[in-house]
N, C-alpha and C positions, 0 to 999 in steps of 0.2 A: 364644857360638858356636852357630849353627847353620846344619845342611846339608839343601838337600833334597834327596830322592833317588826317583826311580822305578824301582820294579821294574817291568819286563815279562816276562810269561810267553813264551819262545819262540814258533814257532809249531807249527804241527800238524806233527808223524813220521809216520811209517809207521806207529810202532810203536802209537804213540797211536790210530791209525783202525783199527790191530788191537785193542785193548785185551791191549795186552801191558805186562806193567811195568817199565818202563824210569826208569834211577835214572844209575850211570855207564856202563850202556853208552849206545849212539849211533844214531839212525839216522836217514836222511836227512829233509827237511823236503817232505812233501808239496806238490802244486802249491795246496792250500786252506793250508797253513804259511807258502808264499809269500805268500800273499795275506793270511795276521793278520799278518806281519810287517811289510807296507805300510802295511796298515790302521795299526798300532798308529805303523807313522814319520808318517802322516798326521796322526794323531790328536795327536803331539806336535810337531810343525812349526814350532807356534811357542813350544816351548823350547829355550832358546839352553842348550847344556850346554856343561856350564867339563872335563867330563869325561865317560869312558864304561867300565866293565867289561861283563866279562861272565864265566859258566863256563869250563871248557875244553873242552866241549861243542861240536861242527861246529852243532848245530841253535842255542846260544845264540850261537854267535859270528857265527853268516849271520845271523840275526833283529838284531843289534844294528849289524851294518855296512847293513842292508837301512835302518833307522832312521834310523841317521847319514846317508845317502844323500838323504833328506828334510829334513834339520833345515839350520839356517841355521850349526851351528857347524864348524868347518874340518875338526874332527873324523874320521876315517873309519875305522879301525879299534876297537876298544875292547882297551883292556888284561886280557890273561886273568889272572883271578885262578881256581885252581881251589877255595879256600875258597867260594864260590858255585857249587859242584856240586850237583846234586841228590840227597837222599838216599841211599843205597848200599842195593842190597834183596839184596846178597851171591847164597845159592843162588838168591833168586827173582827173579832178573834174568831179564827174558825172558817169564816165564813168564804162562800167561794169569790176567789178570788178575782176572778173576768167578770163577773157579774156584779160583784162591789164597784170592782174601779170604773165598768161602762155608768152603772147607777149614778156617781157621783161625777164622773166627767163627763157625761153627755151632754149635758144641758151647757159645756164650756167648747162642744165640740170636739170633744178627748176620750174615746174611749178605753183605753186600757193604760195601765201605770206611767206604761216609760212614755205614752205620749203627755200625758198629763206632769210627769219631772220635764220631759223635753220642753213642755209649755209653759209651765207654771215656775218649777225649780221643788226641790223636794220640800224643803224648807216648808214653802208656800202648802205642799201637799200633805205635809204634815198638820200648819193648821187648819186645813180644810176638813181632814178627815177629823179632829178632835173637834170641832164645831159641828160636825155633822152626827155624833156621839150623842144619842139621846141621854146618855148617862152621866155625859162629859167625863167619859173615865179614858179615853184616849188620851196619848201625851199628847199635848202642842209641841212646837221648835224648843219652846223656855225650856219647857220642862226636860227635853228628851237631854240638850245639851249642860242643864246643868249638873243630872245623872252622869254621863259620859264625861265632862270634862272633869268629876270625880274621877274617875279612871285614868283620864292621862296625870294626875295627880299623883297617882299613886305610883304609873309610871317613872314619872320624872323624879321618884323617891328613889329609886336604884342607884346602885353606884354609877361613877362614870364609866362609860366604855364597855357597860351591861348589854348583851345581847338578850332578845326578848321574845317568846312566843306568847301571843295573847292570840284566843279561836275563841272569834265572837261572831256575825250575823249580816246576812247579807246587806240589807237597806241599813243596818247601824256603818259597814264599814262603807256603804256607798254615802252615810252621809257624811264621813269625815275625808272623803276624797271632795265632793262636793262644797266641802266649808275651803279645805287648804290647798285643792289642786280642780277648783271648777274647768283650768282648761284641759283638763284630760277628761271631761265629757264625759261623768259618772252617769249615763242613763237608761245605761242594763245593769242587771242586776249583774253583780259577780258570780260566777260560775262554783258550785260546791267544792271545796276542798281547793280553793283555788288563792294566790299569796299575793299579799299587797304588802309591800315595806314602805316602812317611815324611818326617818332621823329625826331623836328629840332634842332638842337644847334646850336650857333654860328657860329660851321667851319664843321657840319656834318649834315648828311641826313642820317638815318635809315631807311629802310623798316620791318616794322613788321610783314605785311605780305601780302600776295598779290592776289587778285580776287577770294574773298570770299561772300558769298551771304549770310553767318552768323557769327555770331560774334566767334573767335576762343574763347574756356572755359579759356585758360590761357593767356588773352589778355586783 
């Protein structure tokens, strides 16, 4: 068995050109978010997908019917799966962004995200930020992966030889580069609208490669 599947990153929010941290809330897709969501249906044009998910995210579901809308398959909605939501940042949903992550990696000598993954590992950063949740409504690692690996679940329900669009979220698809392919150095964030391919098999996950905003020649 195996499937392939493309992640793409939504495209640009509001919230994003704010550097606000946005996890499950939502907000709408700037007119540059329109335009990586083209980019990226362009860029996949000439893949015929046998299927499509996406979040239950307004910004992942427009970015993946923007995609279908270019491709050659009859396609035109994607199936919401909410197991492909973006991380949950609980109380710090919303909040500005460089100033969350100095508050919380300062005191480790880390002041912004990617130095705090480059430090720490995401993993780590996720349950620092759920322990630092006065509400403890932030996911931990447990939680976030046992949501997602619902998702490659359901993945791995496809027929064999299933080609696949799923457009899910940045730090969710940097952390499943980080789980299956730590040495391709997931420590920026993936670029909007931008394609990470995997192969599934039965007991494996490949990353083929990872936040690219064209298709690699030998791919």
């Amino acid at each position: 068995m195996a499937i392939t599947v493309y992640f793409v990153r939504h495209g640009q929010t509001y919230l994003n050109q704010y550097n606000r941290i946005q996890g499950w809330s939502d907000a709408p897709l700037t007119a540059q978010g329109v335009e990586d969501a083209k980019r990226a249906g362009q860029t996949l044009n000439q893949i015929n997908f046998d299927a499509a998910f996406s979040s239950d995210s307004s910004r992942a579901i427009i970015t993946a019917q923007t995609i279908l809308a270019s491709n050659p398959t009859k396609l035109t909605d994607p199936i919401i799966e909410p197991a492909f939501r973006e991380e949950f940042f609980g109380y710090f949903e919303g909040a500005d962004g460089p100033h969350t992550w100095d508050f919380l990696g300062r005191p480790l000598g880390m002041n912004d995200f990617e130095a705090m993954i480059a430090g720490l590992s995401i993993e780590k950063v996720r349950d620092m930020l759920h322990d630092a949740d006065p509400y403890g409504d932030a996911e931990d690692n447990k939680a976030f992966w046992k949501r997602f690996d619902h998702g490659f679940d359901v993945l791995r329900q496809q027929p064999d030889n299933t080609t696949i669009l799923v457009v899910s979220h940045g730090t969710a698809i940097r952390s499943i580069v980080s789980r299956f392919a730590p040495e391709m150095n997931p420590t920026s964030s993936p670029k909007n609208g931008s394609i990470t391919k995997l192969t599934l098999t039965k007991d494996q996950t490949k990353v083929d490669f990872f936040n690219k905003l064209t298709l690699p020649t030998n791919m």
